[in-house]
N, C-alpha and C positions, 0 to 999 in steps of 0.2 A: 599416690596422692598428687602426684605432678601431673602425670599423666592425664586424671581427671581435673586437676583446675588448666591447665594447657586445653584439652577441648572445651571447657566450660568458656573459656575465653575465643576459641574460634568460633562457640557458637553465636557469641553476645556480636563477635564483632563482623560475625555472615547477617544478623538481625539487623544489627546497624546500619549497614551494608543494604538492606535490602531497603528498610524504614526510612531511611533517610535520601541516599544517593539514588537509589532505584525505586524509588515510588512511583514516577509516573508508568513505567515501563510496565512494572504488575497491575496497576491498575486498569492499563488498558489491554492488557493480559487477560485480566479479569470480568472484564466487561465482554469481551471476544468470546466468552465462554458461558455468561449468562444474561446476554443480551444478543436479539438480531434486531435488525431492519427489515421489516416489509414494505412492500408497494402495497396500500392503497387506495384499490380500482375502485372511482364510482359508478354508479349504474349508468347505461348513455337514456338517453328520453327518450320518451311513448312515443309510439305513432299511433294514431287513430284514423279511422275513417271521417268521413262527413258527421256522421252521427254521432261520437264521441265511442266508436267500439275500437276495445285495443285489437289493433294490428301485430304490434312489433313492441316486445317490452321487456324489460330484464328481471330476472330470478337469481337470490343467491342459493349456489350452489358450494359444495365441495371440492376441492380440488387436492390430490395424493400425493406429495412428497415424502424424500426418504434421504436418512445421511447417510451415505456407506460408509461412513467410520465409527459410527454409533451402533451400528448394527451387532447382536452376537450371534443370530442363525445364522446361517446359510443364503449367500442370493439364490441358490437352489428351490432350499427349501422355505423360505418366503414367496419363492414365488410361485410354485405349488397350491399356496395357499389363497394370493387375492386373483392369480391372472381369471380366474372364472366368472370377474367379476368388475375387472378393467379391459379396457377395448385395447389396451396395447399388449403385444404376446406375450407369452410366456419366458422366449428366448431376449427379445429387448428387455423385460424387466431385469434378468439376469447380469446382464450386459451394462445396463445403467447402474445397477446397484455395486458390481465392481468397477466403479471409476474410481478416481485418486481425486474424490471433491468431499463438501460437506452437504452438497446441495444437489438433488435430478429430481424433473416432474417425474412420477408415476402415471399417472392419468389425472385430467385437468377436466374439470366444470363437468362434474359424471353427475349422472342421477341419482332422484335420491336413496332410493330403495339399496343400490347397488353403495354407495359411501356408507350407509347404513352396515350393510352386509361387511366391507372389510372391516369398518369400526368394533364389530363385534369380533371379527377375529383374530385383530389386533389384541385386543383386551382379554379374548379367551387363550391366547397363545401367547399372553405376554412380552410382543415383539416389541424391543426398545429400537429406535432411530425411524417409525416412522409416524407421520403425522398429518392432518389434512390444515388447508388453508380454505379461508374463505374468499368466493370469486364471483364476479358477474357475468351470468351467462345470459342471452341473448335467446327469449321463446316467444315462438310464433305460435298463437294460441290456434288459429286454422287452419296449420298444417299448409299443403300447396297451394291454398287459397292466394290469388294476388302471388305467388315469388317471385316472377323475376321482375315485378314493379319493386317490390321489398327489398328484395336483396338477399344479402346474408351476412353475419361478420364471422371474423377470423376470432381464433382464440385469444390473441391481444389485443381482444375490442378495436379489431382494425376493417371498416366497413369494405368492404370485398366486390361489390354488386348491387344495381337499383339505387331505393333511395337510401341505404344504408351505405354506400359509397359515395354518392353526390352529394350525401350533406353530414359527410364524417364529422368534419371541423364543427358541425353546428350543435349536434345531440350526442358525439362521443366525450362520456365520462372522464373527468381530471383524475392524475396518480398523483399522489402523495405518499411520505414516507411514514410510518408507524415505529417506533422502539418498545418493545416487549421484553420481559423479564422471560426465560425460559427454563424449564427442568432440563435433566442431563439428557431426556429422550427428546429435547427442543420443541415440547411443548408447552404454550404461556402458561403463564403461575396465577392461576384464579383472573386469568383473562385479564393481567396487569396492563395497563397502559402507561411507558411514563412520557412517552409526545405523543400526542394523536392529532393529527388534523382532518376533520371532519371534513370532507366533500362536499359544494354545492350541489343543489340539484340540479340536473340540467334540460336545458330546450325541451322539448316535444312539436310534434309533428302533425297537424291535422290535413288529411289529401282530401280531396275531392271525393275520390271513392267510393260507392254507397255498396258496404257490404252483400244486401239483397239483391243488388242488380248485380253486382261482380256473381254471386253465387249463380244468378239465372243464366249470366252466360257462360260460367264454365261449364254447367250442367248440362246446356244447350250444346258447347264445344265437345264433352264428354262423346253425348249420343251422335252427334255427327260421325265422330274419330272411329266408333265403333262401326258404324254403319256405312260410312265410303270406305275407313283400311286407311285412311288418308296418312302419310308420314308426319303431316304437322298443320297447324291452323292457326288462324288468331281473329281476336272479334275487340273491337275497339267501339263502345258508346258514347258519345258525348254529347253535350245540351248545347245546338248551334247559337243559343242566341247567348251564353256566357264562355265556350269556350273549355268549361271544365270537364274533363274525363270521371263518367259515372263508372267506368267499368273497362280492364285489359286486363284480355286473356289470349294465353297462348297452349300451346301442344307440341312438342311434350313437355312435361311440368317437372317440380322436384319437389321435394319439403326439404326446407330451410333451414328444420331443426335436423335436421342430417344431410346437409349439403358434398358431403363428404362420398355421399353414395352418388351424386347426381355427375353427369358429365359435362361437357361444352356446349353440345345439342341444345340439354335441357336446360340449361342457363338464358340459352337465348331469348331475349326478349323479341320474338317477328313484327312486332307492331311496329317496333321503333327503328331494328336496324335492317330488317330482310327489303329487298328491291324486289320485285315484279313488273313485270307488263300488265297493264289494268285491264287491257282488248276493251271489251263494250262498252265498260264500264265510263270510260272516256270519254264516251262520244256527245253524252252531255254540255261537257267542258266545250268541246270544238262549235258545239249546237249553241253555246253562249257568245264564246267569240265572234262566230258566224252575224248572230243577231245583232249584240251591242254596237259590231264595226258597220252594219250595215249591206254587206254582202250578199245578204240570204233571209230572207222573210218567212214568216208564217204561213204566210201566202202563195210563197215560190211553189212551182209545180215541178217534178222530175219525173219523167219517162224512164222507167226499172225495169229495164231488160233480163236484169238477173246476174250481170256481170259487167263489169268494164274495164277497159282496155287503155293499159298505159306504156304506149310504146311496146315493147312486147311481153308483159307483166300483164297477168288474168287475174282482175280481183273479183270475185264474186259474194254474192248474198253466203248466211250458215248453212243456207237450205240448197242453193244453187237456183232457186225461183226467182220468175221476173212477178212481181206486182202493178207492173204499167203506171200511170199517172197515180205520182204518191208526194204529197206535202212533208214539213219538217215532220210533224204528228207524227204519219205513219213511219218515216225513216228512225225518229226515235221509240217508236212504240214495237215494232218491229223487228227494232237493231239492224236495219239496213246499209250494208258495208260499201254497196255501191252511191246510196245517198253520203253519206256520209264523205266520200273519197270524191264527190262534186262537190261537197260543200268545203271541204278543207284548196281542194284545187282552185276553186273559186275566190278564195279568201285570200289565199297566197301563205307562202313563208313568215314575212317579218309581220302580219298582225298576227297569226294563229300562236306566235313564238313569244309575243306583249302580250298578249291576253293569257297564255297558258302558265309565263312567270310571275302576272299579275293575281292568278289564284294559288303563287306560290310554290311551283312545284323546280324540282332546279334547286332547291336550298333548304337546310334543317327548319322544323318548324318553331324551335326554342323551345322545347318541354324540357322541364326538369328534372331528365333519366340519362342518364350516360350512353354513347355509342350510336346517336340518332346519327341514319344514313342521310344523304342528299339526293340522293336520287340521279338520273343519268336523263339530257335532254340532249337534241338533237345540237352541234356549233351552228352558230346564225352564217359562218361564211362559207360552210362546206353543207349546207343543208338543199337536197335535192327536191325535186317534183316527187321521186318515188319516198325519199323521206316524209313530205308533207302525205303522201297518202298514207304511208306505214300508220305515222301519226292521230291521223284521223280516224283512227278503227283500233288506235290505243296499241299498236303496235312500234316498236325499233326505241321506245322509249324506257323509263323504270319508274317505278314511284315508291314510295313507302304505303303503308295500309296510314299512317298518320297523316301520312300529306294528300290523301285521298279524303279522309274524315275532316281535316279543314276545309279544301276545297268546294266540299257538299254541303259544309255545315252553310258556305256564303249563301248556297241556293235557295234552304233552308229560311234563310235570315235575313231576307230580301235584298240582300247582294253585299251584306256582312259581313268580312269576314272576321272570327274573332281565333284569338291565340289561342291553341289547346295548351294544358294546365294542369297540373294533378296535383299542386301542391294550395291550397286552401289558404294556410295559413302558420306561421311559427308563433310560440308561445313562448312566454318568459316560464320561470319554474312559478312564479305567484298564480302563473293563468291568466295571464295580461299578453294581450295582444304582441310581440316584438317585431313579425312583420306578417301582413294580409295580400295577397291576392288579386287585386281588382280586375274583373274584366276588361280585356283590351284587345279594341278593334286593330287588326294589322290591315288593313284595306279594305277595299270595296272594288274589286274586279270588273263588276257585272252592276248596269242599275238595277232599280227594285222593278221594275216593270219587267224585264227579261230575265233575272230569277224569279220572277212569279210564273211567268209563262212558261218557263223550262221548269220549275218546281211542277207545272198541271200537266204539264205531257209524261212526267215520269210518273205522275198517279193515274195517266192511263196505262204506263207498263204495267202497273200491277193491277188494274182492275180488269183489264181487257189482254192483255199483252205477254209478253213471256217472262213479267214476274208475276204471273196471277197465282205461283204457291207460295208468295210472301204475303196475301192479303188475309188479312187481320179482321173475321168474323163482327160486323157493327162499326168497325171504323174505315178510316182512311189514310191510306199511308201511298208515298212515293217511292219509288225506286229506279235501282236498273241491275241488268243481270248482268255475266262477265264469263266468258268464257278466255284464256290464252295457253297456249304455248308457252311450255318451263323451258327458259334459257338455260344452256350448255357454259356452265363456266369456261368452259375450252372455245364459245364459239357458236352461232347456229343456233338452234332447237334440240331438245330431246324429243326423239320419235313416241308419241304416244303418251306421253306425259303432257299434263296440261294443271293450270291452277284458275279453281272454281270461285267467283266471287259474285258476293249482291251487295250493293248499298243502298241504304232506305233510309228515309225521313218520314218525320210525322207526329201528331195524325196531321192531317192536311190542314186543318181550322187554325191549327194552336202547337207548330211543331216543336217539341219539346226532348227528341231524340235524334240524330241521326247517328247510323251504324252501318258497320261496314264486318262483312265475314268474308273470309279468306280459307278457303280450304288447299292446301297444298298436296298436288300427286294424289288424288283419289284411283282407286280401282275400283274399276267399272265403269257405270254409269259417271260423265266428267262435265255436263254441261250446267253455268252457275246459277241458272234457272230451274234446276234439279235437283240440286243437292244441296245448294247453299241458301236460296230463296226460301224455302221450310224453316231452316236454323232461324233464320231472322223471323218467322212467323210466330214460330214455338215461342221467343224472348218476347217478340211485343206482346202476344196474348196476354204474355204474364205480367210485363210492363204498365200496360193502361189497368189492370186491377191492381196492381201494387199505391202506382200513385194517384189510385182513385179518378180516372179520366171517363168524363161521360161519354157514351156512345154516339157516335156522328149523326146529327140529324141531316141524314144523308139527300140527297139532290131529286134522288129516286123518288120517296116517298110525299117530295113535295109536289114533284111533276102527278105524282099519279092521281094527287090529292084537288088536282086543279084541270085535271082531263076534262072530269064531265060540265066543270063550270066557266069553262075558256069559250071565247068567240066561235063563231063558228068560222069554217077554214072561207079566206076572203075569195074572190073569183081571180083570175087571169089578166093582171092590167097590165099594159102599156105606156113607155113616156112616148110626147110629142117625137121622138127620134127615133121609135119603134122597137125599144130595149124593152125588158122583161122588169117590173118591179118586184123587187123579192123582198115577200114578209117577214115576218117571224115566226120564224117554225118550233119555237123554244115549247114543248111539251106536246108535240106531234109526235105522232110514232111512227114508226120506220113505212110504215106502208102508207101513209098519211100524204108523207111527205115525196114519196116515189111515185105516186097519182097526180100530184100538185104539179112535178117538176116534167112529168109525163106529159101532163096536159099542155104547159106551159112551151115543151119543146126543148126543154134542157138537160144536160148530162147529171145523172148525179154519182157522187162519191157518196156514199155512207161510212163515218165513222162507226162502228160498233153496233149495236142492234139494243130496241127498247125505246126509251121518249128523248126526243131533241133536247139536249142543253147548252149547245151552243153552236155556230155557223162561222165557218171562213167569211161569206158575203155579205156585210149584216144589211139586216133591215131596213128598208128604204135605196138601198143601190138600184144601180139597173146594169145587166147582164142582155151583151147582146144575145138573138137566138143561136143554139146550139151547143151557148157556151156550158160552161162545168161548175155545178155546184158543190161543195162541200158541207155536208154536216154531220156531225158529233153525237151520240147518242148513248144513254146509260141505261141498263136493265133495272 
């Protein structure tokens, strides 16, 4: 009896003991063991296109933890049982599940067929200590549609790339903490909550980007890839007169929802941060400079021997042809390397060097995607004569494909220039505006008089010239083709390697596009009048029936239509000074006019073959005899 009221008393006063002096201690003992804290995670906000289609958006999903001290199988043998159906091995499950914690991911934001699949074997095999959490995962409903504008994030909703990295802090979802009641397998008790704080929604994202047209040009870059071999590409559209990128695409690609398979290559964005030499492409820009400083006229005449001679440096034509007496017209319709290499020498270094940073190039353009390059220009104090010719034939210099696409868009947009742009617009989570966009002009390079005139000589590269495989069946569109030599990271050229490009505007009336394609390292066939001029064809065909664009009531049709009811051709007149009066040959045909200028006593140049629609000499001058006519003609 002693014995028992002696322990009856150690136990009242271990109770005591516990109930009174040691209460807080159990309690919070107690709570350790049927309570945890979770994170959280809210969803980050939609990206959409222009048209309100989701881009970029999040899905909850499942995600597998496990306690290795709750466990009573085997990490063996658990993990026998889900690795067939988590993406982490067989041997890390192992590994993880004998650690000395209460806490390891097993696999994070899985699919759902597959969290399905363990949940059932959890439950069939009665495995106590493991459990799923709920998470936000991050789905690209068009797969490599748009990535590396997109981006991608990390599994801690940490934006990684694109715009899913530039504007983390903007649309990545808030943590907060959760306390839950749990069973002894630490799963919640009838999904107890006893703090929950709800998560705002957040931001969203509307770009520029117009799904249908992103789709035509990768479809376009697709069939190019397959058909030159080329190692990579990029095609950038945007609408000169606002600035906003409709469409960038590059080669090679990834999908987003498995970035994990994609490499460094395929991440790269080329639009934004690859350099190039533009070659031909260029010669436009030098053709404005040229005009605007006054240097070089429409007018100007050049003797093309086929080559010219700089100190002892041979720059020659593509072709290695002379074409004799040729105006700006044909040096740009042509791509002639030896006009072009008199008009930059003519012009000199420090305008050709203000006017070329005046259309921007030399410095990022400010678009809203991470890792835009600057491009590489010539120093204004160590810049030679053979630099200035390099220059003018788009050589010894770099550009971006982006700072090419503004610079065209001025031409485009009667000396315009506007900021490219992909971001549209942010939204509050009600769907109120939080911040908009505006178009904004960053300069004006060129007046609108000389980007009109340089925008019409580049619609005769493609109607007559060596972009006629960019011409778009009833319309009318601008270009120029591109031919260069891929720079040698070490130094020099790569022997045989070349990068193919066309840039186009349009249609001529109402330009509402300009683009720029980029093939890089093609096999074979490498001239960007061959391979890259088509791509851009293929896209506007589809373009002008997309956005419903009428067909050009073209110059042709009007000329033919006023043949039979125009004057008749005037006779042979003379001024008091014995000069030739030249009429208007506007709707005369090539032979018309070659009898007139025959009779007359005077040279002519013909532009193009078909009816006159316009003259270097207009109407009413006088030309003394034997001088040189110029006129322009469309089939």
């Amino acid at each position: 009896m002693a014995i028992l009221m002696l322990s009856v008393l150690v136990l009242a006063g271990r109770m005591v003991y516990l109930q009174i002096f040691n209460q807080s201690w159990l309690a919070e003992r107690n709570l350790s063991q049927m309570e945890q804290k979770r994170k959280l995670q809210s969803p980050r906000g939609t990206i959409y296109d222009r048209n309100g289609n989701p881009l970029a958006m999040s899905i909850v999903t499942q995600s597998l933890y496990g306690d290795p001290k709750m466990i009573k199988k085997s990490p063996e043998e658990i993990a026998d049982l889900i690795s067939p159906y988590t993406r982490i091995p067989k041997e890390e499950i192992i590994k993880r599940l004998q650690e000395d914690t209460a806490f390891v991911w097993l696999d994070r934001m899985m699919d759902p067929e597959k969290s399905r699949a363990v949940q059932e074997i959890i439950n069939k095999n009665e495995i106590e200590g493991l459990a799923f959490q709920e998470e936000s995962r991050r789905f690209y409903p068009n797969g490599p549609l748009l990535s590396q504008v997109l981006g991608f994030v990390g599994t801690d909703d940490e934006g990684l790339d694109g715009i899913e990295k530039q504007f983390d802090k903007t649309i990545k979802g808030g943590v907060t903490q959760e306390m839950i009641s749990v069973d002894q397998n630490g799963k919640a008790i009838f999904g107890s909550v006893l703090t929950q704080f709800l998560p705002d929604k957040e931001k969203s994202i509307t770009l520029t980007i117009d799904t249908t047209v992103q789709f035509i040009a990768e479809r376009a870059l697709d069939k190019a890839m397959a058909e030159t071999k080329a190692s990579g590409a990029s095609i950038i559209i945007m609408d000169p007169k606002t600035g906003e990128i409709l469409a960038m695409a590059n080669r090679p690609t990834y999908n987003p929802n498995n970035f994990s398979n994609a490499n460094e290559n395929d991440f790269k964005n080329r639009a934004v941060v690859d350099m190039y030499e533009p070659g031909s492409t260029f010669k436009p820009v030098i053709a404005s400079a040229a005009l605007a400083a006054g240097t070089w006229s429409v007018d100007t005449v050049y003797y093309d021997k086929g080559y010219i001679m700089l100190d002892d440096r041979r720059i020659q034509n593509w072709d290695g042809e002379g074409n004799g007496n040729v105006t700006l017209l044909d040096i740009i319709k042509n791509s002639l390397n030896t006009g072009m290499v008199k008009i930059g020498l003519t012009t000199g270094k420090d305008i050709l060097q203000k006017y070329v940073r005046d259309f921007g190039f030399g410095q990022p353009t400010g678009i809203e995607l991470p890792g835009e390059s600057s491009g590489i220009l010539f120093e204004d104090e160590t810049m030679t004569q053979h630099d200035v010719a390099s220059m003018s034939i788009g050589q010894g210099i770099a550009v971006t494909p982006l700072q090419m696409v503004r610079a065209f868009g001025a031409i485009a947009n009667e000396g315009k220039m506007m900021t490219p742009h992909v971001i549209k617009s942010i939204n509050n989570a009600d769907g109120t505006p939080y911040q908009v966009t505006e178009p904004q002009q960053v300069g004006q390079p060129i007046p609108a008089d000389i980007a009109n005139t340089i925008f019409g000589m580049m619609e005769k590269e493609v109607s007559e010239g060596g972009g006629n495989k960019a011409a778009v069946e009833g319309y009318h569109f601008a270009g120029k083709t591109g031919t260069a030599e891929k720079l040698n990271p070490k130094g020099g050229y790569m022997d045989g390697r070349y990068i193919a490009s066309f840039i186009g505007m349009g249609p001529v009336e109402d330009p509402r596009f300009v683009a720029l394609v980029v093939i890089d390292d093609p096999s074979g066939v490498y001239y960007g009048g061959q391979i890259a001029a088509p791509v851009f064809k293929d896209m506007m065909s589809q373009l002008v029936r997309y956005y419903q664009l009428s067909p050009s009531v073209t110059k042709e049709n009007k000329l033919k239509d006023t043949v039979d009811t125009r004057p008749a051709k005037p006779p042979v007149t003379k001024s008091d000074t014995g000069e030739i009066i030249i009429p208007s040959f506007t709707g005369w045909t090539t032979g018309e006019v070659r009898d007139w200028l025959h009779q007359a006593e005077l040279q002519f140049i013909p532009d193009g073959t078909g009816y006159a629609i316009s003259q270097d000499e207009p109407a009413g001058s006088t030309v003394p005899p034997g001088g040189t006519i110029t006129v322009h003609f469309v089939r």
